[in-house]
DSSP file (Angstrom, degrees, kcal/mol; ACC not computed):
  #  RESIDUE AA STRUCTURE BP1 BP2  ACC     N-H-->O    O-->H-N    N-H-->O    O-->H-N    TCO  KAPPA ALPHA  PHI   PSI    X-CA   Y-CA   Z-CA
    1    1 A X              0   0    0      0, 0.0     2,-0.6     0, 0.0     0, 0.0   0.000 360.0 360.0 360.0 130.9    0.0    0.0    0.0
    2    2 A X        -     0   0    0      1,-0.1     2,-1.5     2,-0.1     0, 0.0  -0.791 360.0-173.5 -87.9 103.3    1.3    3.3   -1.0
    3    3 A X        +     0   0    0     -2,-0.6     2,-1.0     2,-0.1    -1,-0.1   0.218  48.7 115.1-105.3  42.1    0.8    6.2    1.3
    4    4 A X  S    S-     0   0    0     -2,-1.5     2,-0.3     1,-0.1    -2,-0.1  -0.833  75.7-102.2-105.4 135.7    2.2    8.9   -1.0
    5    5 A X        -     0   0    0     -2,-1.0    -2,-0.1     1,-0.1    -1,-0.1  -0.298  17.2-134.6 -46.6  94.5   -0.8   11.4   -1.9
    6    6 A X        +     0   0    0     -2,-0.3     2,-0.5     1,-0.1    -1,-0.1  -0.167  33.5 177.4 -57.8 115.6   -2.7   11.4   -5.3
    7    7 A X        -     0   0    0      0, 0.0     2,-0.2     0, 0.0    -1,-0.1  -0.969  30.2-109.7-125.9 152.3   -2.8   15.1   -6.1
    8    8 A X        -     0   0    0     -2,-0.5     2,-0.2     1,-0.1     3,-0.1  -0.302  25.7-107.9 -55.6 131.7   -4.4   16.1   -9.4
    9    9 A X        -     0   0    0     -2,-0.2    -1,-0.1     3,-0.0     3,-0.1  -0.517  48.0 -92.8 -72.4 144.2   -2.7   17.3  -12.3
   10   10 A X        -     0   0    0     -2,-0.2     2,-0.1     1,-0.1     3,-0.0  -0.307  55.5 -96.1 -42.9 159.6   -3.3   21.6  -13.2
   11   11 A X        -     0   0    0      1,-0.1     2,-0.4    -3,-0.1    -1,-0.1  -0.188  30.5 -95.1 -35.2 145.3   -5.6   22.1  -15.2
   12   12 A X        -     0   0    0     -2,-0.1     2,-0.3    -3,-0.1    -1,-0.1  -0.713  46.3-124.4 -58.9 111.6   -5.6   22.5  -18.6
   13   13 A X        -     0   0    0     -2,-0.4     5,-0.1     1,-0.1     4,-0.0  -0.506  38.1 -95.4 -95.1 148.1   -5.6   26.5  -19.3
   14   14 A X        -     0   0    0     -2,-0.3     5,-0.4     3,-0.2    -1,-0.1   0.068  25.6-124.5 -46.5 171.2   -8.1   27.5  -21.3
   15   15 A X  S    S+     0   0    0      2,-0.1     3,-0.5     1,-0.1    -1,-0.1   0.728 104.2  61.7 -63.6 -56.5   -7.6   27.8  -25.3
   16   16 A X  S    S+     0   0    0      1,-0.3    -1,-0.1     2,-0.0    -2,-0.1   0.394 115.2  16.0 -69.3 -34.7   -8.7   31.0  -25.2
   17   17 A X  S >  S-     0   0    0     33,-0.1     3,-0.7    34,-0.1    -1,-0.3  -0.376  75.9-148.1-178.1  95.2   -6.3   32.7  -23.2
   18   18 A X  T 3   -     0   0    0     -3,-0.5    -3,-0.1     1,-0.2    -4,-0.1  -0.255  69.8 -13.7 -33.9  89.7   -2.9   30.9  -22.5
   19   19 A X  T 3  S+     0   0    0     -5,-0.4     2,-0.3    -2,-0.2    -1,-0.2   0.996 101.7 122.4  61.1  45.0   -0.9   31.3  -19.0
   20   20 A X    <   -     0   0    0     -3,-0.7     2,-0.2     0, 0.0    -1,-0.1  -0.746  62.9-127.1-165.3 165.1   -2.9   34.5  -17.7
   21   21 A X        -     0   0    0     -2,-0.3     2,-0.2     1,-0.1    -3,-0.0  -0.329  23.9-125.2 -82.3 109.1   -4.5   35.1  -15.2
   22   22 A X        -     0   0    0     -2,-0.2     2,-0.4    -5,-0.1    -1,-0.1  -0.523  12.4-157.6 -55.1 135.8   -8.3   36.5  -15.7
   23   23 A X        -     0   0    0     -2,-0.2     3,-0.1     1,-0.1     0, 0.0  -0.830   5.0-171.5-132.5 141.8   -9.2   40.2  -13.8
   24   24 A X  S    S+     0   0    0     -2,-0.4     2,-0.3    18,-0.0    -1,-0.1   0.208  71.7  68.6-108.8 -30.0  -13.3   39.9  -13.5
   25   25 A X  S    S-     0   0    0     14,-0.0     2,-0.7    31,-0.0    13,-0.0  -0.894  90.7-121.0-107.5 143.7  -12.8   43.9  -12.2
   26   26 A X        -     0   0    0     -2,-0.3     3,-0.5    31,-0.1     2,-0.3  -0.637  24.9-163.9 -90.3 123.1  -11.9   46.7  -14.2
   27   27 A X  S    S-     0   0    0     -2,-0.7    12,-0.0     1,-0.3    -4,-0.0  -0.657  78.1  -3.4 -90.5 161.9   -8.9   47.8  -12.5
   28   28 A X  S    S+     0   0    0     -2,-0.3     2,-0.5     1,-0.1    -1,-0.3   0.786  96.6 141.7  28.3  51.3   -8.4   51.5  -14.1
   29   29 A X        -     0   0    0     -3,-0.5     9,-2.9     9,-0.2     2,-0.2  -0.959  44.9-132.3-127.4 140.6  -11.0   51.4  -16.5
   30   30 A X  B     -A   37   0A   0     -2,-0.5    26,-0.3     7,-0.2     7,-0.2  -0.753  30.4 -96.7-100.9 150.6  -13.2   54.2  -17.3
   31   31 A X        -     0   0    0      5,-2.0    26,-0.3    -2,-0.2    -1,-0.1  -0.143  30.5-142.3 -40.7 138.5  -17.0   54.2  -17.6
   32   32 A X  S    S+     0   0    0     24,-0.5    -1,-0.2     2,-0.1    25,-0.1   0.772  95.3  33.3 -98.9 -12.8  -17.9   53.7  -21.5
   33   33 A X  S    S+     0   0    0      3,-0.1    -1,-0.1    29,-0.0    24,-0.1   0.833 135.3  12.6 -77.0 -68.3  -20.8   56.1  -21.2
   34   34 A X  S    S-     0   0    0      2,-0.1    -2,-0.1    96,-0.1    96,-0.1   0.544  89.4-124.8-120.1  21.5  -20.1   58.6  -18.8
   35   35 A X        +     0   0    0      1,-0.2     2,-0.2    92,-0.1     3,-0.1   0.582  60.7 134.2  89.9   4.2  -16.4   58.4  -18.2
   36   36 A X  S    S-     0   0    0      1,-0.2    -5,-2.0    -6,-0.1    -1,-0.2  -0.497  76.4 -68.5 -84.3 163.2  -16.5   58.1  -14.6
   37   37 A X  B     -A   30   0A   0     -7,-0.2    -7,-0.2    -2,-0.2    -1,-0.2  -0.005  58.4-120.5 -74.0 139.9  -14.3   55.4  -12.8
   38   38 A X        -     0   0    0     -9,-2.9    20,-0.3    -3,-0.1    -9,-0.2  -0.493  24.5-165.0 -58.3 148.1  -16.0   51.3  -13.8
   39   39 A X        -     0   0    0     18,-1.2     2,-0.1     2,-0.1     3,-0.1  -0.608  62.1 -65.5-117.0  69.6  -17.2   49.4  -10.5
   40   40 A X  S    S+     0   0    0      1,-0.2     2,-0.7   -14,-0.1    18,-0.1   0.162  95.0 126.3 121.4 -24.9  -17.6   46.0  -11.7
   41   41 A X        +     0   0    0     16,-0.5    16,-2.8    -2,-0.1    -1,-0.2  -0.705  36.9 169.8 -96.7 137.9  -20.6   46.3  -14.3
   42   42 A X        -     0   0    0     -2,-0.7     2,-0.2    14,-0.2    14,-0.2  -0.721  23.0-174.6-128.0 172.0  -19.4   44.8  -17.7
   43   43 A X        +     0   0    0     12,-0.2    12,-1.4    -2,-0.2     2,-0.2  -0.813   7.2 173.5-168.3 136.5  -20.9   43.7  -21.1
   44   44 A X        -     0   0    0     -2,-0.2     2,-1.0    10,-0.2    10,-0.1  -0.845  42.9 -98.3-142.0 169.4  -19.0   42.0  -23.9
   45   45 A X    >   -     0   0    0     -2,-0.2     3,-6.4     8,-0.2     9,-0.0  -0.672  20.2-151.5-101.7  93.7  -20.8   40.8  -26.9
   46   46 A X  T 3  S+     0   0    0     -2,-1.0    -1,-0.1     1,-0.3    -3,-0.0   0.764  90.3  61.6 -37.5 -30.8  -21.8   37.1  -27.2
   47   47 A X  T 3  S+     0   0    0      2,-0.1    -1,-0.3     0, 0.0     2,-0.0   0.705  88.7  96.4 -83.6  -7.6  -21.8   36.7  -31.1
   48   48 A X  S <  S-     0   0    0     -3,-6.4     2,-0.3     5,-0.1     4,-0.1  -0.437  77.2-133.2 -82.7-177.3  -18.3   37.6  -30.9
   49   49 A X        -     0   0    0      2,-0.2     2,-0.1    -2,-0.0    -4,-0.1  -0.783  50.6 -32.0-108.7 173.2  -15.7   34.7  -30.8
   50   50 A X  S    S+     0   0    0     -2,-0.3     2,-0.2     2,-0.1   -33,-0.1  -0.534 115.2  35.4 -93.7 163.0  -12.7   34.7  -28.0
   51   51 A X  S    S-     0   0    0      1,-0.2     2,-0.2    -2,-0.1    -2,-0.2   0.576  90.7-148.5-103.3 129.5  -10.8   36.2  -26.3
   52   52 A X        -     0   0    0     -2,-0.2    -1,-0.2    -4,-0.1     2,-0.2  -0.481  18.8-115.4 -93.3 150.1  -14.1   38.8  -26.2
   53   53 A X        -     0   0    0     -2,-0.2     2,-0.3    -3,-0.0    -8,-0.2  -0.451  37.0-140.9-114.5 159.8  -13.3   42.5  -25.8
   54   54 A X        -     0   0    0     -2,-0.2     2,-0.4   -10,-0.1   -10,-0.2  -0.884  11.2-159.8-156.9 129.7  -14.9   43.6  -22.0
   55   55 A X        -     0   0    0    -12,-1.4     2,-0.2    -2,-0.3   -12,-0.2  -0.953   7.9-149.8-134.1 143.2  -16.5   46.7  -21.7
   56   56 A X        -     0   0    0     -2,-0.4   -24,-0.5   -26,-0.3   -14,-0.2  -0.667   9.1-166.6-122.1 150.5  -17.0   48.4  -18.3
   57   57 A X        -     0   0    0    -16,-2.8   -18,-1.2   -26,-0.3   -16,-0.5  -0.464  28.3-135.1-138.7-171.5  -19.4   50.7  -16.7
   58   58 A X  S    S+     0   0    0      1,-0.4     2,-0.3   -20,-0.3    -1,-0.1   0.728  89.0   1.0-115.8 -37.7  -19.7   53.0  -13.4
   59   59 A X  S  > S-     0   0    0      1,-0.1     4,-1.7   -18,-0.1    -1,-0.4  -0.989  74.9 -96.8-159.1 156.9  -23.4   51.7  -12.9
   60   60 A X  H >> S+     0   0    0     -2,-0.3     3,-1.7     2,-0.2     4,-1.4   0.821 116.3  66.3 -60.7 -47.1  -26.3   49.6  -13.7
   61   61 A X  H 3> S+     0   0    0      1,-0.3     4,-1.5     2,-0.2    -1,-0.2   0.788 113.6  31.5  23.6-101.6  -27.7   53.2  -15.7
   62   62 A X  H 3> S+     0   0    0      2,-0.3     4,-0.5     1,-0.2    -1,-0.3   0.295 111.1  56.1 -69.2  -9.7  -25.1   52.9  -18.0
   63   63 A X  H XX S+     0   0    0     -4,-1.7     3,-3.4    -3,-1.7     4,-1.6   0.867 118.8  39.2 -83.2 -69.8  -24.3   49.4  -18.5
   64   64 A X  H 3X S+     0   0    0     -4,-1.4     4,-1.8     1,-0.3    -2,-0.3   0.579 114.1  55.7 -64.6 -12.6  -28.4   49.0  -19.5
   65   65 A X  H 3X S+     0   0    0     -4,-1.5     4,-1.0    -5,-0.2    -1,-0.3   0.852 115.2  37.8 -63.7 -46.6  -28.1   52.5  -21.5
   66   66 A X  H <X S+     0   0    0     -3,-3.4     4,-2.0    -4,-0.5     5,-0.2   0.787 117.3  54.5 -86.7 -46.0  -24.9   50.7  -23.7
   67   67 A X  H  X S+     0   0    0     -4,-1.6     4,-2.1     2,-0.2    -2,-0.2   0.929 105.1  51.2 -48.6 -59.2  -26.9   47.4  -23.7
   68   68 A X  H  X S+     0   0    0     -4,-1.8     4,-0.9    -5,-0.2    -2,-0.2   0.862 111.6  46.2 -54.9 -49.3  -29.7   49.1  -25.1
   69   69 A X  H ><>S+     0   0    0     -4,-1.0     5,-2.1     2,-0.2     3,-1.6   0.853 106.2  57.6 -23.1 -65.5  -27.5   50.7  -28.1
   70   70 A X  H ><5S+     0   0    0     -4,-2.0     3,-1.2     1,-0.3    -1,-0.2   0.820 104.7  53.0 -96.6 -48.1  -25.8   47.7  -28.9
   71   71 A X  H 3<5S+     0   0    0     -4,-2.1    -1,-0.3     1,-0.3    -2,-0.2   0.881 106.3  47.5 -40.4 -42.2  -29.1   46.0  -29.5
   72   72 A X  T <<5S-     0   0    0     -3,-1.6    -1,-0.3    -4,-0.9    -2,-0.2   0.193 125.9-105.2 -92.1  29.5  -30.6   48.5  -31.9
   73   73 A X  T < 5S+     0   0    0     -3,-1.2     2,-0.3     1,-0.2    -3,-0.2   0.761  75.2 137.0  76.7  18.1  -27.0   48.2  -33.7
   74   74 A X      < -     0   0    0     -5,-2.1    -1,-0.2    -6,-0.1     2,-0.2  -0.800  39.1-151.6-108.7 150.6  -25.6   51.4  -32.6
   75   75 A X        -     0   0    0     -2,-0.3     2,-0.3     2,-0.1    -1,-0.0  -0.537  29.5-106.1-105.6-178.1  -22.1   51.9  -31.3
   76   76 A X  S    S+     0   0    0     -2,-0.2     2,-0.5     4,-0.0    -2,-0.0  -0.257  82.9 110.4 -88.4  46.9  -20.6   54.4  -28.9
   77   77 A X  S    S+     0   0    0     -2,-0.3    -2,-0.1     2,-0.0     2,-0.1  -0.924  71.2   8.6-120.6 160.5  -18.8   56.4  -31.7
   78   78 A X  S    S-     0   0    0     -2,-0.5     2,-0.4     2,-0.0     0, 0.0  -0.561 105.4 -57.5  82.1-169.9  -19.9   60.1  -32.7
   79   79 A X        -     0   0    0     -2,-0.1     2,-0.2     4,-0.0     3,-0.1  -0.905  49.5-159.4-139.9 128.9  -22.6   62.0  -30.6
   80   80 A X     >  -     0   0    0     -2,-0.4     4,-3.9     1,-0.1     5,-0.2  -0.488  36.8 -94.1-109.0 161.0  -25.7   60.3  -30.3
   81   81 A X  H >> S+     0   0    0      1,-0.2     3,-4.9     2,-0.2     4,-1.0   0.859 127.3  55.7 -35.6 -85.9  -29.2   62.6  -29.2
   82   82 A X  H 3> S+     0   0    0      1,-0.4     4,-0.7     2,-0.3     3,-0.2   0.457 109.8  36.4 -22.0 -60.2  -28.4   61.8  -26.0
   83   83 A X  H 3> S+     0   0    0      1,-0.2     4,-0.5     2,-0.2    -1,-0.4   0.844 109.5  59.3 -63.4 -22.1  -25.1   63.0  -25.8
   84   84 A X  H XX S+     0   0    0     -3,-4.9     4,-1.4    -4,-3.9     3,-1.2   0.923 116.5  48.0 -69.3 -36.9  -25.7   66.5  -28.3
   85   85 A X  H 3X S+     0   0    0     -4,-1.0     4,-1.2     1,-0.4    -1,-0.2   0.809 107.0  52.8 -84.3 -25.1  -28.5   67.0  -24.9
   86   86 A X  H 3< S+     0   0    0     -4,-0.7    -1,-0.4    -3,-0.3    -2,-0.3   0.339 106.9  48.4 -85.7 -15.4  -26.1   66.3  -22.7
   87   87 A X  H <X S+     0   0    0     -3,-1.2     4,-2.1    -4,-0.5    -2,-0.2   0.683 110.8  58.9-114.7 -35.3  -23.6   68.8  -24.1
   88   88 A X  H  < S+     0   0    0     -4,-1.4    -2,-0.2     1,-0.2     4,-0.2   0.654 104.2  40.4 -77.7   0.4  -26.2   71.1  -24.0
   89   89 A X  T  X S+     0   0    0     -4,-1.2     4,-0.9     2,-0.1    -1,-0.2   0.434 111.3  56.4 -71.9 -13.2  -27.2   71.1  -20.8
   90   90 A X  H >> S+     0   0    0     -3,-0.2     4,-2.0     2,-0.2     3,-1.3   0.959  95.7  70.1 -85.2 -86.8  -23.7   71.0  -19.8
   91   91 A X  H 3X S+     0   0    0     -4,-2.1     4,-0.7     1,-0.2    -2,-0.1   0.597 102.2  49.7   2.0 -49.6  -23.3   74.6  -22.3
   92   92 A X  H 3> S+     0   0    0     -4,-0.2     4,-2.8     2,-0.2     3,-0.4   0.934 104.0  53.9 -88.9 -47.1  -25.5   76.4  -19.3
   93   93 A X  H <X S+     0   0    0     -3,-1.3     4,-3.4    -4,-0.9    -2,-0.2   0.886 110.4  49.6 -20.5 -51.6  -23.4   75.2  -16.5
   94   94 A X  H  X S+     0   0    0     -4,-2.0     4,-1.6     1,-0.2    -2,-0.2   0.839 110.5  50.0 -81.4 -10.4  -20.4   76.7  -18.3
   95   95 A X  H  X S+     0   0    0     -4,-0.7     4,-1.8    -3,-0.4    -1,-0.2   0.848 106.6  51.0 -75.2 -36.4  -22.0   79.7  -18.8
   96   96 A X  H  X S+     0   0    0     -4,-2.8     4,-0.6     2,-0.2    -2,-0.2   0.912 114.8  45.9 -73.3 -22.6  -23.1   80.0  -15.3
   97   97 A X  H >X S+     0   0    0     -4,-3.4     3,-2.8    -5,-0.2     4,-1.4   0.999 108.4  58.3 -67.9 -53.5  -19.2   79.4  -14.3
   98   98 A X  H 3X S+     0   0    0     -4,-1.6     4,-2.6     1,-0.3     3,-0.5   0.703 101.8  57.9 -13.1 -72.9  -18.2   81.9  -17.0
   99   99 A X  H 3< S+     0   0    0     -4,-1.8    -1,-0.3     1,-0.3     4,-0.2   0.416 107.0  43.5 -23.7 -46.0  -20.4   84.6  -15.2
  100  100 A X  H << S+     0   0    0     -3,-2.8    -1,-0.3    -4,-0.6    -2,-0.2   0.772 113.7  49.7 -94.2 -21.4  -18.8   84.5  -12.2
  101  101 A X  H  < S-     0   0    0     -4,-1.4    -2,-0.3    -3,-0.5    -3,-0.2   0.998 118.6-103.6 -56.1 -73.0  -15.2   84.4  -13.6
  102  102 A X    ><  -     0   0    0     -4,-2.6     3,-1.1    -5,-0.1    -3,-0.1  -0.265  19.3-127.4 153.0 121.1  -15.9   87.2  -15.7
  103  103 A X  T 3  S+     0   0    0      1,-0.3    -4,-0.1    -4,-0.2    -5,-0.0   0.514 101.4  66.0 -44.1 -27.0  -16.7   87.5  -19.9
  104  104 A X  T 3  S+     0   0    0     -3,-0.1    -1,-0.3     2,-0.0     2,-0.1   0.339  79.5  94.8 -84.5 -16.6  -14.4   89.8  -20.5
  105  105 A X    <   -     0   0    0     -3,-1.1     2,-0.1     1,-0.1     5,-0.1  -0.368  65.1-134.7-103.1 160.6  -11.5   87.8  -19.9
  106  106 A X        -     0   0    0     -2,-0.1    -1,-0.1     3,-0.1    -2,-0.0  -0.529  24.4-118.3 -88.5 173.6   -9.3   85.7  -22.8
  107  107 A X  S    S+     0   0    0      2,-0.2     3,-0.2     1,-0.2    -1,-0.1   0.366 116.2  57.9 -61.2  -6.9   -8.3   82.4  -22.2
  108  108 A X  S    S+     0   0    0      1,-0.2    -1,-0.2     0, 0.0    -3,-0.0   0.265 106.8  53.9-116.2  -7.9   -5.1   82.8  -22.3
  109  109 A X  S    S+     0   0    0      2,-0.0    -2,-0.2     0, 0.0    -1,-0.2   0.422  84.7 103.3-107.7  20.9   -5.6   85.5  -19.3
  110  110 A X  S    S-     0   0    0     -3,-0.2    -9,-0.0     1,-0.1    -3,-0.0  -0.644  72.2-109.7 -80.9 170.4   -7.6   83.1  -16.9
  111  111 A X     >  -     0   0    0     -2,-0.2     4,-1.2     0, 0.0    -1,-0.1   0.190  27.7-106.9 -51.5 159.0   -5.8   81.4  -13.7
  112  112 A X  H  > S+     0   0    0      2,-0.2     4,-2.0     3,-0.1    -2,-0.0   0.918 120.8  49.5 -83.2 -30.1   -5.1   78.3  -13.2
  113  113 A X  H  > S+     0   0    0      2,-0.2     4,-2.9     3,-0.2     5,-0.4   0.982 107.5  57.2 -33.0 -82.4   -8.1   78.0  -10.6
  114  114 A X  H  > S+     0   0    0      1,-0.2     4,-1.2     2,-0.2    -2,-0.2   0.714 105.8  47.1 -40.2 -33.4  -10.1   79.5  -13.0
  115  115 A X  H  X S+     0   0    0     -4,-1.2     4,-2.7     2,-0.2     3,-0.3   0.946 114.2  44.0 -59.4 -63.4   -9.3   76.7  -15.7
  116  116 A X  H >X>S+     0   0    0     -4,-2.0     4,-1.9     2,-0.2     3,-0.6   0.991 109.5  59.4 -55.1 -58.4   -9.9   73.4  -13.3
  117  117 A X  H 3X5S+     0   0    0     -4,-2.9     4,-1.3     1,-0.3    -1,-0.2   0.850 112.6  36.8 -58.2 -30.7  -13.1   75.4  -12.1
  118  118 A X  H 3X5S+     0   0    0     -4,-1.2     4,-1.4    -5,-0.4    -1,-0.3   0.846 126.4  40.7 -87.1 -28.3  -14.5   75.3  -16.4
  119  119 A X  H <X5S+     0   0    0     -4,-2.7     4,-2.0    -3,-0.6    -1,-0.2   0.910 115.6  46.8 -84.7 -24.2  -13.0   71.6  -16.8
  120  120 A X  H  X5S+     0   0    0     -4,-1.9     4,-1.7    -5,-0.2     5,-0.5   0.686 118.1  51.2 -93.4 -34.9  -14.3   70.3  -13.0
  121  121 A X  H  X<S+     0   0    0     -4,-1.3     4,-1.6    -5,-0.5    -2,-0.2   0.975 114.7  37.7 -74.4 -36.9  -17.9   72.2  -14.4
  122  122 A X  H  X S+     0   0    0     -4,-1.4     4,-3.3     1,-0.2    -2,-0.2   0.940 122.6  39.7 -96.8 -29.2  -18.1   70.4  -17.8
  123  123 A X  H  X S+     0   0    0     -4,-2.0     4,-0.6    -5,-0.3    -1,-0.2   0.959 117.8  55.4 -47.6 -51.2  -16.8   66.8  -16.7
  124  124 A X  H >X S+     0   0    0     -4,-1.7     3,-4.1     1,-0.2     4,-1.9   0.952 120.2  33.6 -29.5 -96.5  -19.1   67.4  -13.2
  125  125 A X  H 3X S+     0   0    0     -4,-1.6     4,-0.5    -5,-0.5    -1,-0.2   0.431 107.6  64.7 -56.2 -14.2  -21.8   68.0  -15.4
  126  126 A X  H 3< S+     0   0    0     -4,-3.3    -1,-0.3     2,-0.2     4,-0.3   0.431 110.4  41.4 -72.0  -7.6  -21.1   65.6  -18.5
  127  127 A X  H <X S+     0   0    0     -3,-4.1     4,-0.9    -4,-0.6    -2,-0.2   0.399 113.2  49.7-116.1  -3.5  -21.5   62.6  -16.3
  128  128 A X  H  X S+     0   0    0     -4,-1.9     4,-1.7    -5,-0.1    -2,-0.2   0.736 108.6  46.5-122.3  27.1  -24.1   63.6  -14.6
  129  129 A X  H  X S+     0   0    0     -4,-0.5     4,-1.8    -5,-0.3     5,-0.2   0.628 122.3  45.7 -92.3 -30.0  -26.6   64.9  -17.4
  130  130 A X  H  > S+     0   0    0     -4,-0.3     4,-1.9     2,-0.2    -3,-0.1   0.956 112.1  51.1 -36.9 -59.8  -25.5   61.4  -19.0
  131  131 A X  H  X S+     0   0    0     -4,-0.9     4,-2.4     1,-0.3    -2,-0.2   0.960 116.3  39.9 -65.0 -81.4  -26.0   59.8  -15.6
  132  132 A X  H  < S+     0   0    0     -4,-1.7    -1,-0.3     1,-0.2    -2,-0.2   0.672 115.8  49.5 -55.1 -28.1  -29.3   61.2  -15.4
  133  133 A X  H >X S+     0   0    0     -4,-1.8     3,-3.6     2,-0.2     4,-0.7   0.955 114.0  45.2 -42.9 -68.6  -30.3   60.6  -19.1
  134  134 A X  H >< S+     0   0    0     -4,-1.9     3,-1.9     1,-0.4    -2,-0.2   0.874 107.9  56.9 -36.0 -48.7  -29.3   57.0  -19.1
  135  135 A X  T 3< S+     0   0    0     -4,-2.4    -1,-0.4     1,-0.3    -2,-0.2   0.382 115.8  35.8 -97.7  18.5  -31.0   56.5  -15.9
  136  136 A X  T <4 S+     0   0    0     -3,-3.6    -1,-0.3     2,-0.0     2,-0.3   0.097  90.8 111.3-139.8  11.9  -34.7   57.9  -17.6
  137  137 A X  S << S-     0   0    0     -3,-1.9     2,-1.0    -4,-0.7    -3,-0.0  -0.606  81.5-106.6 -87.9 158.5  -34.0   56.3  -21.0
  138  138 A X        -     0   0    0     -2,-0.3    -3,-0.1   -73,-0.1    -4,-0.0  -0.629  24.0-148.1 -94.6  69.7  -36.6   53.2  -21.7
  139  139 A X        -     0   0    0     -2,-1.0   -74,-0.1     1,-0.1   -75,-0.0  -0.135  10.6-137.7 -24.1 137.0  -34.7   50.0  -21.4
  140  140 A X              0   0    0      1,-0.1    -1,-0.1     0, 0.0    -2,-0.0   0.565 360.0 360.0-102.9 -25.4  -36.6   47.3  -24.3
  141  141 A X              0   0    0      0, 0.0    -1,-0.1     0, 0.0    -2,-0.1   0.472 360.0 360.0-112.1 360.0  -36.4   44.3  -21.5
């Protein structure tokens, strides 16, 4: 009788992708809608064949907003309604920062404040007139 242990041989690694290692979270991945950092919600396309391209989202909003797209055959390139509304709503935000900075000024004479405050307004407000789009668009399931 033998008392030396039967251990299993590895596994076989998949076909598909050879000697690495699968990440199931998107480390340092950006939202594919509104650009804010991904937590976890993904969508890759099932009619493709592997290794599947992963795309990652901030929230269930924006994954079922991208979902929806992808159904009626549209991709994320170009400006969709959604975004052209989203940029104009955005448009009145920069105006109101404008206002208190001052009209009169060039760009090339504002501050360096004054600059993060017009990029921190149109990002602010591009993800969350997306946000808020996405989350009042009409999902099909």
């Amino acid at each position: 009788m033998s008392h030396v242990a039967q251990i299993a041989p590895p596994p076989e690694p998949a076909a598909d992708c050879p000697e690495r290692i699968r990440l199931w979270h998107p480390r340092l991945k950006l939202c594919a809608v509104c650009l804010r950092p991904a937590h976890g919600f993904g969508f890759f396309n099932p009619a493709k064949p592997r290794p599947r391209e992963h795309t990652w989202f901030c929230s269930k909003h924006c994954q079922s907003f991208f979902a929806a797209r992808h159904r009626k055959g549209l991709t994320m390139q170009g400006t969709t309604d959604e975004e052209r509304l989203a940029i104009a709503l955005v448009m009145k935000r920069l105006g109101q920062t404008m206002d208190q900075i001052g009209w009169d000024k060039r760009l090339s004479d504002l501050t360096a404040t004054d600059v993060t405050a017009l990029i921190e307004e149109v990002l602010e407000g591009y993800g969350a007139e997306m946000s808020r789009i996405a989350a009042t668009a009409e999902v099909p399931f």
